[in-house]
C-alpha positions in Angstrom: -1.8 -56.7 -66.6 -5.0 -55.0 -68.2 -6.5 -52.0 -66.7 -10.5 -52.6 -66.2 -12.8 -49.6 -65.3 -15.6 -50.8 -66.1 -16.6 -52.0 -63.1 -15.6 -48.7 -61.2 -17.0 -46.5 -64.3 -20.4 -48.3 -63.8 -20.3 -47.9 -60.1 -19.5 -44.4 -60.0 -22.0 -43.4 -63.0 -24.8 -45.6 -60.5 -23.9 -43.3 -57.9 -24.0 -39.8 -59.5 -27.7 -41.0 -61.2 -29.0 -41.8 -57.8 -27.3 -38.2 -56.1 -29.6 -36.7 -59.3 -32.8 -38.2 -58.3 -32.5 -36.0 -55.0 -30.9 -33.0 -56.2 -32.5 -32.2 -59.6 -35.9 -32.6 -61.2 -34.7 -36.0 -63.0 -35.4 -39.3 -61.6 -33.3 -42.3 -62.1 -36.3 -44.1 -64.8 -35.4 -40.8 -66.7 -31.3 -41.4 -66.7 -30.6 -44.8 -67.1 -29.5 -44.8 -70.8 -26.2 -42.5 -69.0 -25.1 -45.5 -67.5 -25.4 -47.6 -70.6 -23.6 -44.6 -72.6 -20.4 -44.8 -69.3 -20.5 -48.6 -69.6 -20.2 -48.6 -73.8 -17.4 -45.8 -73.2 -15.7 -47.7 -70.6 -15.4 -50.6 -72.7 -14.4 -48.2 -76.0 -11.4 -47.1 -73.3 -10.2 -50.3 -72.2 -10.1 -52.0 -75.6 -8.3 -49.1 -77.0 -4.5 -48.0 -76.5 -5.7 -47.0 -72.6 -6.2 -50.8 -71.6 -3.1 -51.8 -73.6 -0.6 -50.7 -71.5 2.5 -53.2 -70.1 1.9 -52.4 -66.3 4.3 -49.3 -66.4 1.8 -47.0 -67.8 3.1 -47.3 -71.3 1.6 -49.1 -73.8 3.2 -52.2 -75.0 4.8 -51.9 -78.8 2.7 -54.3 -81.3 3.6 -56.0 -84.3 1.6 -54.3 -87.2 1.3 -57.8 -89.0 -0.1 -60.3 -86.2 -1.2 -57.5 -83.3 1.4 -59.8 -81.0 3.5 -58.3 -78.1 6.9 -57.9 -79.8 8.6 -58.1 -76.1 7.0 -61.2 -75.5 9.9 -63.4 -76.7 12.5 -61.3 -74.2 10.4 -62.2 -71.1 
């Protein structure tokens, strides 16, 4: 199964903007583009080796050739 964050990334990165609007001089019209930058990093991370992994927290081994699961055939 694939590991998504983005969702909780996006929701956590909403959260800390909004805590800044009361608890420093920036308001949320000023931060925005942070959530855009959390989102676009999310995504970097779950397309990457991180949201690869095989459900035991190791990434599954890939053929070089064709980018298949190489296990695939054995389940």
């Amino acid at each position: 199964m694939r590991n998504r964050i983005v969702g909780p990334v996006s929701m956590i990165t909403v959260g800390v903007l909004f805590l800044c609007q009361y608890f420093t001089p920036y308001r949320f019209r000023q931060t925005w583009p942070l959530l855009l930058i959390a989102i676009g990093i999310a995504l970097v991370m779950e397309r990457s080796q991180y949201g690869q992994s095989d459900g035991d927290g190791q990434a599954a081994p890939t053929s070089s050739s064709t980018g298949t699961d190489i296990n695939s055939e054995k389940r």
